[in-house]
PLY file of the C-alpha trace (Angstrom):
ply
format ascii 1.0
element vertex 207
property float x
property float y
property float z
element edge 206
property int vertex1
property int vertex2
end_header
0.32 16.73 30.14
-0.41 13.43 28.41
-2.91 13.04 25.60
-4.93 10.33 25.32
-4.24 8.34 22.21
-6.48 6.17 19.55
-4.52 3.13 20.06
-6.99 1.45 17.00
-6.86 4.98 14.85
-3.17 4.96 15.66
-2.68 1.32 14.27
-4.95 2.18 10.90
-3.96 5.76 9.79
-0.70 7.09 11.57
-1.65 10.57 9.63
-5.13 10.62 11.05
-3.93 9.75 14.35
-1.22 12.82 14.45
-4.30 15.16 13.15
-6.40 13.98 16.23
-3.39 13.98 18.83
-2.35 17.63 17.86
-6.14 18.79 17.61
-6.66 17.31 21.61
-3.36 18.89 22.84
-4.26 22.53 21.31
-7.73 22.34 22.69
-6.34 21.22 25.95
-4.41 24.45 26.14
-7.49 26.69 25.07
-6.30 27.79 21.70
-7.41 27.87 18.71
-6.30 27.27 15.32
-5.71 31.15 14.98
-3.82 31.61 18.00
-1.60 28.60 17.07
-1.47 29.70 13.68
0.25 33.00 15.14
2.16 31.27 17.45
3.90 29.01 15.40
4.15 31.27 12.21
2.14 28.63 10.09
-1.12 29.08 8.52
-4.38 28.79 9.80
-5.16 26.12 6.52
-1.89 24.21 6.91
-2.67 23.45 10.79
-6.39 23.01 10.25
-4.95 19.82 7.66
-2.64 18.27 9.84
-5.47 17.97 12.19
-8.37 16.32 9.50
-5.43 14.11 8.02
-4.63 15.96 4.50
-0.92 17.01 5.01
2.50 15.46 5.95
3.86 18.04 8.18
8.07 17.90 7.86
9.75 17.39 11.14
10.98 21.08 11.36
6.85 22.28 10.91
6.33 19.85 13.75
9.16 20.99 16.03
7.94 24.54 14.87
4.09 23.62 16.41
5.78 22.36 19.71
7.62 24.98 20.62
4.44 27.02 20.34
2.38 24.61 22.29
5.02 25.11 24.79
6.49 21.60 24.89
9.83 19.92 24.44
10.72 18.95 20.94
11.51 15.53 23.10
7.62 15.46 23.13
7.68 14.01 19.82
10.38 11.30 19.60
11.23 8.50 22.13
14.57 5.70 21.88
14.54 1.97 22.50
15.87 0.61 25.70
19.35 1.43 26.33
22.95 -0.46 24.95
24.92 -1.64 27.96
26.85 0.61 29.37
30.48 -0.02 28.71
28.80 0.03 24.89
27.04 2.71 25.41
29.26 6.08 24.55
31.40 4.17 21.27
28.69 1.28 19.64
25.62 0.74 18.22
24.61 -2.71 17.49
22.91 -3.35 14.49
19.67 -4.58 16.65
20.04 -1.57 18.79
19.83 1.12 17.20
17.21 3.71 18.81
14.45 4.25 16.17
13.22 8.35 16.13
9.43 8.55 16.66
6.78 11.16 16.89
3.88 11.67 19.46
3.06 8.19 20.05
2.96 7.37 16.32
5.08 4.55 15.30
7.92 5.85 13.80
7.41 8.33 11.16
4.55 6.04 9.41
2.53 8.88 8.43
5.34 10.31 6.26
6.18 6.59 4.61
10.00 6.60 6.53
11.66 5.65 9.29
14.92 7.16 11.02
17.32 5.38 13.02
20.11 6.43 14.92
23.57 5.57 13.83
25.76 7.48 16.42
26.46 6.15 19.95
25.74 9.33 21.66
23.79 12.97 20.02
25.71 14.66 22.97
28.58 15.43 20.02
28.93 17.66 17.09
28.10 15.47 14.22
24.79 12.89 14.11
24.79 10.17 11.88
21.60 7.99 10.80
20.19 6.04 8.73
16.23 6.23 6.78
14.21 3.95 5.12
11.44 4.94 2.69
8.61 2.71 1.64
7.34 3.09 -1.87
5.95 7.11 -2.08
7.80 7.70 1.44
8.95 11.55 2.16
10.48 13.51 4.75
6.87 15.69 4.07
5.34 17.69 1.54
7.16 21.14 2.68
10.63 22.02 1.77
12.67 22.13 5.59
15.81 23.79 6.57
18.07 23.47 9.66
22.08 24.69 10.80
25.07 22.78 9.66
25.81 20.34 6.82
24.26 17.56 5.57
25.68 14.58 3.68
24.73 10.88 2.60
24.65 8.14 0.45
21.63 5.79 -1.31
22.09 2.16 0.40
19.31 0.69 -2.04
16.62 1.73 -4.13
15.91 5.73 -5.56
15.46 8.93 -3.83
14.24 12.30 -5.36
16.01 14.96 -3.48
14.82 18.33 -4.02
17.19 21.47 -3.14
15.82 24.72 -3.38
12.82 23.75 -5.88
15.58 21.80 -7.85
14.95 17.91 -7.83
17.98 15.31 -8.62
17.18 11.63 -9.17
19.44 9.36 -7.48
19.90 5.88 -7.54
21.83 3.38 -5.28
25.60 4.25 -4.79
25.09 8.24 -5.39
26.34 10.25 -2.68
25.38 13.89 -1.64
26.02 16.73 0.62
24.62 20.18 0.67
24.60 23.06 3.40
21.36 22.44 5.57
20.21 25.76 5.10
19.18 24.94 1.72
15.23 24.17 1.71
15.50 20.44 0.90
13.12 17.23 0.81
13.70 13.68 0.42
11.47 11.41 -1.93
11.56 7.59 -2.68
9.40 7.83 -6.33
10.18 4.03 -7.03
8.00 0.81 -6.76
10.58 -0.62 -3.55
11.99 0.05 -0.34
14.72 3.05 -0.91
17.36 3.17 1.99
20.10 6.34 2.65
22.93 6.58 5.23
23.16 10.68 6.31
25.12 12.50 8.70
24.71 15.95 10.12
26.75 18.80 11.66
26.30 20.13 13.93
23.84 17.63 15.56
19.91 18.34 14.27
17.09 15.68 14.51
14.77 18.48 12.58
13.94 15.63 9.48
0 1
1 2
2 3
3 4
4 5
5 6
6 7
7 8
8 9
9 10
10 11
11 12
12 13
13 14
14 15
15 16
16 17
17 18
18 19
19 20
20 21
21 22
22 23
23 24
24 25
25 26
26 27
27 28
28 29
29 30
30 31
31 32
32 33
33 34
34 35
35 36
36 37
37 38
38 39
39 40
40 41
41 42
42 43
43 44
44 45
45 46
46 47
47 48
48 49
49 50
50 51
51 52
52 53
53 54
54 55
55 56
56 57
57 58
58 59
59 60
60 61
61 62
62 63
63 64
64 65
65 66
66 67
67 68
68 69
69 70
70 71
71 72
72 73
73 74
74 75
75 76
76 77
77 78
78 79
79 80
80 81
81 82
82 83
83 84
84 85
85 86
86 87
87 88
88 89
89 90
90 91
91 92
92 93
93 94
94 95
95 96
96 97
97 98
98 99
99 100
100 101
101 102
102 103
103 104
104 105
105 106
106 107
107 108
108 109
109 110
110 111
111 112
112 113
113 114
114 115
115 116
116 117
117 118
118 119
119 120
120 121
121 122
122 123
123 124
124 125
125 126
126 127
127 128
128 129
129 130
130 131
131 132
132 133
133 134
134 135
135 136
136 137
137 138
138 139
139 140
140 141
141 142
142 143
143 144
144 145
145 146
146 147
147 148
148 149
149 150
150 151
151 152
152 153
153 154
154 155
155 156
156 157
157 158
158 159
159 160
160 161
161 162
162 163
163 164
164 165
165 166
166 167
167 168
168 169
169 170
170 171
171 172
172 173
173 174
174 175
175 176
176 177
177 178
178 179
179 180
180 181
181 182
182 183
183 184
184 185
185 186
186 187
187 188
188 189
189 190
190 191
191 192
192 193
193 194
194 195
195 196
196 197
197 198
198 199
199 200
200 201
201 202
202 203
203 204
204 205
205 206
């Protein structure tokens, strides 16, 4: 089923335009906020935001909603066009890389980052990736958790990462790896463009 999109809204406020895209697909199934509410295990207040534009759902909360709307979590990413082929399972040129996106949004604008894909193929057991944050940029304002490890480094710029309500400050050059389990949260709190290179094992896309 395809919802049809603000193209204008979508251009102007990426956060309003996820609020209205998730508000037409839920009506289009005949819920309400209540029944997704129970279906997805988040509140009734916390869905009821996403859809007026006052919260920055995390990636997992989104793939959470999805799976209770009864989609893919494909639903809300696409890639760019395809490396050529005898490229394709070993490199990823720099211009090539296949940027992660979210229900017709661009990107993950309405968070303040983008992800790109690093690894040639996610059909392994370790991802690896690479995010830019514009000034105030996060991976949401919930805490997320998924399987496996997680490790990376600050390219440029500052990040806040939070672990389990703890929050370090690093700067560019500081490296980092926790257990993905951990409820964790990436911040840039700086004035410029912040940039990390992460990897994750086994593969997860929930950012």
């Amino acid at each position: 089923m395809k919802v049809k999109k603000n193209s204008e809204t979508s251009k102007t406020d990426p956060l309003q335009q996820l609020g209205e895209d998730l508000r037409a697909l839920r009506k289009a199934q005949g819920l309400t906020l209540a029944d997704l509410a129970e279906a997805s295990g988040r509140s009734v207040s916390f869905l009821s935001k996403i859809e007026r534009g006052q919260a920055r759902p995390s990636v997992t909360a989104l793939g959470e909603i999805a799976e209770a709307l009864g989609v893919p979590v494909g639903w809300f990413f696409e890639t760019d066009g395809p490396a050529p082929a005898e490229e394709r399972p070993y490199i990823v040129r720099a211009d090539r890389r296949r940027k992660l996106t979210y229900s017709g949004l661009s990107g993950t604008a309405y968070m303040g980052f983008e992800d790109h894909l690093l690894s040639a193929s996610l059909d392994s057991d370790l991802a690896m990736g690479i995010s830019t944050y514009a000034p105030g940029g996060s991976t949401g304002d919930d805490l997320y958790t998924h399987q496996g490890e997680e490790a990376g480094m600050v390219l440029k710029g500052e990040i806040e990462l939070t672990l389990d309500g703890e929050v370090f400050h690093l700067k560019t050059g500081d490296s980092f790896s926790f257990s993905a389990d951990i409820p964790h949260r990436y911040h840039n709190p700086g004035e410029v463009e912040a940039q990390i290179v992460w990897a994750n094992t086994p593969v997860s896309l929930k950012r």
